[in-house]
C-alpha positions as CSV (number, residue, x, y, z in Angstrom):
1,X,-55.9,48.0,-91.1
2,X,-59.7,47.4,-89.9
3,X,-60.7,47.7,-86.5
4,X,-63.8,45.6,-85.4
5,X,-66.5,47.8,-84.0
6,X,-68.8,45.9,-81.4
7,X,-72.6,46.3,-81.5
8,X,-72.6,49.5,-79.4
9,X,-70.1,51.2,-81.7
10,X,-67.3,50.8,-79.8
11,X,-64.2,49.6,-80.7
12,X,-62.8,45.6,-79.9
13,X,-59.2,45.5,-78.7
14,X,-57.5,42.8,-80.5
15,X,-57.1,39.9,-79.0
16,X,-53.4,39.3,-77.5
17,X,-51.4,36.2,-78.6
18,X,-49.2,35.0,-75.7
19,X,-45.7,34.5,-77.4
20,X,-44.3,31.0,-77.0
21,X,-40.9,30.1,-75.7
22,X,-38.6,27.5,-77.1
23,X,-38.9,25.5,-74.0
24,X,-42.5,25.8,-74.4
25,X,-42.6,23.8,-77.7
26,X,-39.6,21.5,-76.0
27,X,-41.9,20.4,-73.0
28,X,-44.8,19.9,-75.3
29,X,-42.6,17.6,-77.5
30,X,-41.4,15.7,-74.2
31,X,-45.1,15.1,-73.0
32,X,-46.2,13.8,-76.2
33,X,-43.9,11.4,-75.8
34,X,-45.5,8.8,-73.4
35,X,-42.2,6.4,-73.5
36,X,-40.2,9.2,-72.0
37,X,-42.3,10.9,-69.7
38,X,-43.0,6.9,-68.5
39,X,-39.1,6.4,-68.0
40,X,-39.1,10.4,-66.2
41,X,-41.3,9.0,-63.9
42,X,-39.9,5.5,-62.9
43,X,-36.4,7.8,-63.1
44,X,-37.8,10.3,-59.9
45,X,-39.3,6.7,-58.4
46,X,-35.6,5.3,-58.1
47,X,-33.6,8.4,-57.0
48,X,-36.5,9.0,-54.3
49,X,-35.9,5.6,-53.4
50,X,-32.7,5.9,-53.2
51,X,-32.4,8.9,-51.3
52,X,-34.6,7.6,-48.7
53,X,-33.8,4.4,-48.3
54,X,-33.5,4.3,-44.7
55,X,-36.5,5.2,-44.5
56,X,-38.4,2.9,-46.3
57,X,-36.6,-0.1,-45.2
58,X,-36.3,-2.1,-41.9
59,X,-32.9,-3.0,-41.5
60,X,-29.4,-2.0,-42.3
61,X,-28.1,-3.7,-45.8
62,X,-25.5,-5.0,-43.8
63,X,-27.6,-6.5,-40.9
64,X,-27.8,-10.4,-41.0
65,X,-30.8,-10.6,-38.5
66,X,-32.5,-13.1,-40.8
67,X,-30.0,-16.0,-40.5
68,X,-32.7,-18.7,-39.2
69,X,-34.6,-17.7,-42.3
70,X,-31.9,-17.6,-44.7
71,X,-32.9,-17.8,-48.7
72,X,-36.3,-17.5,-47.5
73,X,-38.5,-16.7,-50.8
74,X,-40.6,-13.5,-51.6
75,X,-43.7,-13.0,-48.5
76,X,-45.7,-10.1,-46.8
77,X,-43.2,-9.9,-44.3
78,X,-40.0,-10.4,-46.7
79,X,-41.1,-8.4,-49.9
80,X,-38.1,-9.7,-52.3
81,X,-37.2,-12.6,-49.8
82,X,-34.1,-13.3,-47.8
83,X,-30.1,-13.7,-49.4
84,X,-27.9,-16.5,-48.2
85,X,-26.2,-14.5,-45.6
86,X,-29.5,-13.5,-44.1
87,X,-29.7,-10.1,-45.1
88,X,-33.4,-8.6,-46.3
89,X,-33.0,-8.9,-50.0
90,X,-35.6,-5.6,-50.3
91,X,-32.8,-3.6,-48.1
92,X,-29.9,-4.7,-50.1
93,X,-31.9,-4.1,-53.9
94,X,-33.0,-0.4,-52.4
95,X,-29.2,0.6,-51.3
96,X,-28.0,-1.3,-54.3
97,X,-29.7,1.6,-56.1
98,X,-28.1,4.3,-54.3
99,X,-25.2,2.8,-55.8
100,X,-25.8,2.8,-59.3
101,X,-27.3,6.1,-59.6
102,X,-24.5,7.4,-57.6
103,X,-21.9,6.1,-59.5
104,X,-23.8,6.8,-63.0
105,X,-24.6,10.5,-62.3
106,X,-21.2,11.4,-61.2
107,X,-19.2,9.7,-63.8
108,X,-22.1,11.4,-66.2
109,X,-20.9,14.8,-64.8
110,X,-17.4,14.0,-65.1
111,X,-17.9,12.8,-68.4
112,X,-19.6,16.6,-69.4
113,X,-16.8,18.2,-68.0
114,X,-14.1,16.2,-70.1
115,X,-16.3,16.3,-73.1
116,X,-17.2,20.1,-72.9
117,X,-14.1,21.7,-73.5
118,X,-12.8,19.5,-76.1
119,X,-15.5,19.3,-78.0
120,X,-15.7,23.3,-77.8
121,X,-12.3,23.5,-78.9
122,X,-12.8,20.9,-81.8
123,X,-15.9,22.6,-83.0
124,X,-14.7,26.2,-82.8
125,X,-10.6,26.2,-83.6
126,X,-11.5,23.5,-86.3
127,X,-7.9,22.6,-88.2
128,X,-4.8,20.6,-86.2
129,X,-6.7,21.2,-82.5
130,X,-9.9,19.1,-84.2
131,X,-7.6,16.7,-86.5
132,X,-5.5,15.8,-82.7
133,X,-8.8,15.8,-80.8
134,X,-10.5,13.4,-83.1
135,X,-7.6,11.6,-83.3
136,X,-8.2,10.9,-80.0
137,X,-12.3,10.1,-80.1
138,X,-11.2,7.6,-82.5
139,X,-8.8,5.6,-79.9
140,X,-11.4,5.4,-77.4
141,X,-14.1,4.0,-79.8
142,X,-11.9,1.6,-81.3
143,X,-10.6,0.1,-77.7
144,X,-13.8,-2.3,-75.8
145,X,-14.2,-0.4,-72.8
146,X,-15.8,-3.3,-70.9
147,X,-11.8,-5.0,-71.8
148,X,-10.2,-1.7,-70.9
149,X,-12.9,-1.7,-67.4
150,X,-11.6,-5.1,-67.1
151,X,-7.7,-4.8,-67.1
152,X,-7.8,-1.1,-65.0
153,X,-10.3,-2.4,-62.4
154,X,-7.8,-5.4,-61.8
155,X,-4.7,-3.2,-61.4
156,X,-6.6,-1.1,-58.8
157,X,-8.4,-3.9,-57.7
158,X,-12.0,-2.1,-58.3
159,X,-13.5,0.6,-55.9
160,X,-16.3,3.5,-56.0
161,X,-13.5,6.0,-57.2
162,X,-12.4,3.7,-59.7
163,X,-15.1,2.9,-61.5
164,X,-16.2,6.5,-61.8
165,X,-13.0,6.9,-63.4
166,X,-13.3,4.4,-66.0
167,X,-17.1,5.0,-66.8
168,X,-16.4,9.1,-67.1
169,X,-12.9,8.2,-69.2
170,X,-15.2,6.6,-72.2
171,X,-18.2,8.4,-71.4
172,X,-17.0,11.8,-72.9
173,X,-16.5,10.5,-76.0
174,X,-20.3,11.2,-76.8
175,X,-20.6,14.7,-75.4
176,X,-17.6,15.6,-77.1
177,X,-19.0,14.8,-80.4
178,X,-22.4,16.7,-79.5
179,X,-20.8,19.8,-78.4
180,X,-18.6,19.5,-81.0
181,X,-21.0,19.3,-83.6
182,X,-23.3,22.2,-81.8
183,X,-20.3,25.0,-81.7
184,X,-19.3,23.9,-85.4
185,X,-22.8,25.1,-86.7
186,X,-22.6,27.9,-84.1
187,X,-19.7,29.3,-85.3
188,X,-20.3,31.6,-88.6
189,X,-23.3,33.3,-86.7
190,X,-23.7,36.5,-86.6
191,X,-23.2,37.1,-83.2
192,X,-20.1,35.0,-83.4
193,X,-19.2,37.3,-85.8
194,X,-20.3,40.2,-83.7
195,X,-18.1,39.6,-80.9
196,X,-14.8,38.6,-83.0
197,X,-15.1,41.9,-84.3
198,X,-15.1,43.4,-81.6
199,X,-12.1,41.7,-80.2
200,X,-13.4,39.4,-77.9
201,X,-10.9,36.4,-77.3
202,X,-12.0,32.7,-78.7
203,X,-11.5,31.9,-75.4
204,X,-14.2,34.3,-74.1
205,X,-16.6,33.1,-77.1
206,X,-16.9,29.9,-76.1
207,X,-17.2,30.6,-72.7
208,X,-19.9,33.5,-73.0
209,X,-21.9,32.3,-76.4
210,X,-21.0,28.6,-77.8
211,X,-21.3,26.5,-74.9
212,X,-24.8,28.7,-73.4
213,X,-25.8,27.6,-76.5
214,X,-25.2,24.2,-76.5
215,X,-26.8,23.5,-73.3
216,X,-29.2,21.5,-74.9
217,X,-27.0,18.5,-76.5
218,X,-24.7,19.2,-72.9
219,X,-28.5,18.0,-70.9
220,X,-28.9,15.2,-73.3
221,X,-25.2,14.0,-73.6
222,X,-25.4,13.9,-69.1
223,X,-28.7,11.8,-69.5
224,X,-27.3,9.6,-72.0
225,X,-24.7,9.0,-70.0
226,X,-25.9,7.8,-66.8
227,X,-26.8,3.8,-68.1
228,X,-23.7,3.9,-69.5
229,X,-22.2,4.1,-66.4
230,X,-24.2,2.1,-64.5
231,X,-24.1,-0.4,-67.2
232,X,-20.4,-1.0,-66.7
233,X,-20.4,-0.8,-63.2
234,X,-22.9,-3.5,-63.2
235,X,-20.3,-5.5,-65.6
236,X,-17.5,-5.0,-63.3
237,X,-19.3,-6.1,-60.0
238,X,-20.6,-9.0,-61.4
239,X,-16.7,-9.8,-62.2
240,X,-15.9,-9.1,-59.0
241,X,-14.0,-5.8,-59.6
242,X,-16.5,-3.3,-59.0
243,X,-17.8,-1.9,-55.3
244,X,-16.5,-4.1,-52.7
245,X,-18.6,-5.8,-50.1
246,X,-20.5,-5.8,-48.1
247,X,-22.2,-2.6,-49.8
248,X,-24.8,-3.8,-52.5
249,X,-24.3,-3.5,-55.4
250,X,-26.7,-5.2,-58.5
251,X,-23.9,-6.6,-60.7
252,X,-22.6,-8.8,-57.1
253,X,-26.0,-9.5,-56.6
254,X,-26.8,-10.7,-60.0
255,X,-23.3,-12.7,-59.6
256,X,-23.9,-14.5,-56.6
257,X,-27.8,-14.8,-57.4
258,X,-26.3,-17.0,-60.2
259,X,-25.3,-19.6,-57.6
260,X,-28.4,-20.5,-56.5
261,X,-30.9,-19.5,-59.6
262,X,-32.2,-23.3,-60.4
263,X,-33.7,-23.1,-56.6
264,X,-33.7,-19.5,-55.2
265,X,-34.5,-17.6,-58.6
266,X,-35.0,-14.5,-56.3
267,X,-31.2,-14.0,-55.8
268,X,-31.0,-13.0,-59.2
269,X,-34.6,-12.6,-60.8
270,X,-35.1,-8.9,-58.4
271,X,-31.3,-7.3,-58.8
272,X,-31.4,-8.3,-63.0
273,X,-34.9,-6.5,-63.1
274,X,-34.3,-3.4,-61.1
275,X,-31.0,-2.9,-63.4
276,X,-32.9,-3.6,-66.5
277,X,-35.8,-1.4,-65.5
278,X,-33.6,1.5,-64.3
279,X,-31.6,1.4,-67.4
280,X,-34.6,1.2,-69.6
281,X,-36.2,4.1,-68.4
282,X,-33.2,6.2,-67.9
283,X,-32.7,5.8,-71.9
284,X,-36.3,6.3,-72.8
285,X,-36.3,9.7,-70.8
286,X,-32.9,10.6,-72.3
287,X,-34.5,9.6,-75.9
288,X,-37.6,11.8,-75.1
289,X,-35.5,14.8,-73.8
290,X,-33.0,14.8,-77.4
291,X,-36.3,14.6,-79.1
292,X,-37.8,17.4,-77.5
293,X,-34.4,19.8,-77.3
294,X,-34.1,19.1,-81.2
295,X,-33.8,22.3,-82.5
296,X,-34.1,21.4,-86.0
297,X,-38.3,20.4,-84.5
298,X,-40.5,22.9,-84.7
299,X,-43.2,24.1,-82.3
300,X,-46.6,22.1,-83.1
């Protein structure tokens, strides 16, 4: 091994190379990707937004103080204009906000913590417990959930609650498969291995090694399943089964925007674009974060 000698005569340490993490290589991937790191951004915009939202607006959602100027269009004073009912259409399009990304992170976290354990159990137990749990996968994707939305939102004539319920009962489906696939390739590892021999309990694998280990496809399942959600909460308002008024919600809004779009295209231009646009970039940054948490990528 040669040791460089500097002009003096005195030995050069060798330089140190800083080892590099996975999440290292994972957050370089992500900010390659301008699509995603775009959608991250307009993501934090909305939940700040909605978080704050009485503090960036004037007026309650619920305040009709504009009557005289009712359906007003878009002006300096009335950024998105004025509904029929004389409510401040910016109010009502920032709370409606707080709705959506209410209702489509919870039923994303309730859809992880169906999809978890059954897709642990499928991956690791393999045999009857994957043939029954499949089975089952199978029945969800085969059944329209917007129909099955449709037909459960009518018999409990809609609600906050409800359509958690609905979006987190087909949104599983998808983290179940990841996690599924994950603990399936996790399974013959050595350290698997390790700790069967050693008489640790499947129950105690999967809890202490497989699912640590599957955090990654768990973050991008969650992600993946917020527009989802909001989606088919959309669908449902606009049907007139989803959140009940007077709280704002973008599917009513779009729905009774429709009413009056040949003359007051505001009613349903703003709520149809802040959807759109909060969708879009909540599947671009969940595109960019399953890119980047690949492990099959390697650091560049």
């Amino acid at each position: 091994m040669s040791v460089e000698i500097s002009e003096t005569g005195a030995p050069v340490a060798a330089p140190v190379y800083k080892q590099r993490g996975p999440l290292y290589f994972a957050w370089r991937r992500f900010s390659s990707n301008k699509a995603a790191v775009s959608g991250g951004i307009v993501l934090v915009i909305l939940v700040a937004m909605a978080v704050f939202a009485p503090l960036i607006t004037k007026t309650r959602y619920d305040a009709q103080d504009f009557l005289g100027q009712a359906l007003a269009f878009p002006s300096r004073e009335f950024w998105f204009g004025i509904d029929d009912l004389g409510r401040d259409f910016f109010t009502r399009i920032v709370y409606g906000a707080r709705v959506s990304l209410s209702i489509g992170f919870i039923a994303a976290a309730c859809s992880v913590l169906i999809g978890i354990p059954l897709g642990a159990m499928a991956g690791y137990f393999g045999g009857r417990a994957d043939w029954i749990i499949m089975r089952i996968i199978e029945l969800f994707s085969v059944v329209p959930p917007l129909l099955a939305a449709m037909l459960l939102g009518a018999i409990t004539r809609g609600g906050f609650a409800t359509i958690v319920l609905i979006a987190a009962l087909f949104g599983w489906v998808q983290v179940c498969l990841l996690v599924r696939a994950q603990v399936k390739a996790f399974r013959e590892k050595e350290f698997v291995r390790a700790a069967q021999a050693l008489g640790a309990t499947p129950w105690y694998i999967i809890r202490r090694h497989l699912i640590p280990n599957s955090v990654s496809p768990i973050i991008v399942g969650f992600v993946l399943a917020i527009p989802l959600a909001m989606m088919l909460e959309a669908s449902l308002s606009f049907l007139g089964i989803g959140v009940p008024p007077p709280t704002p919600s973008w599917g009513q809004m779009i729905n009774t925007g429709m009413n009056f779009m040949f003359f007051y295209w505001h009613l349903a231009v703003f709520p149809t674009a802040a959807l759109a646009i909060t969708v879009l970039a909540t599947t671009l940054f969940g595109d960019g974060l399953r890119d980047a948490l690949d492990p099959t990528l390697k650091g560049r």
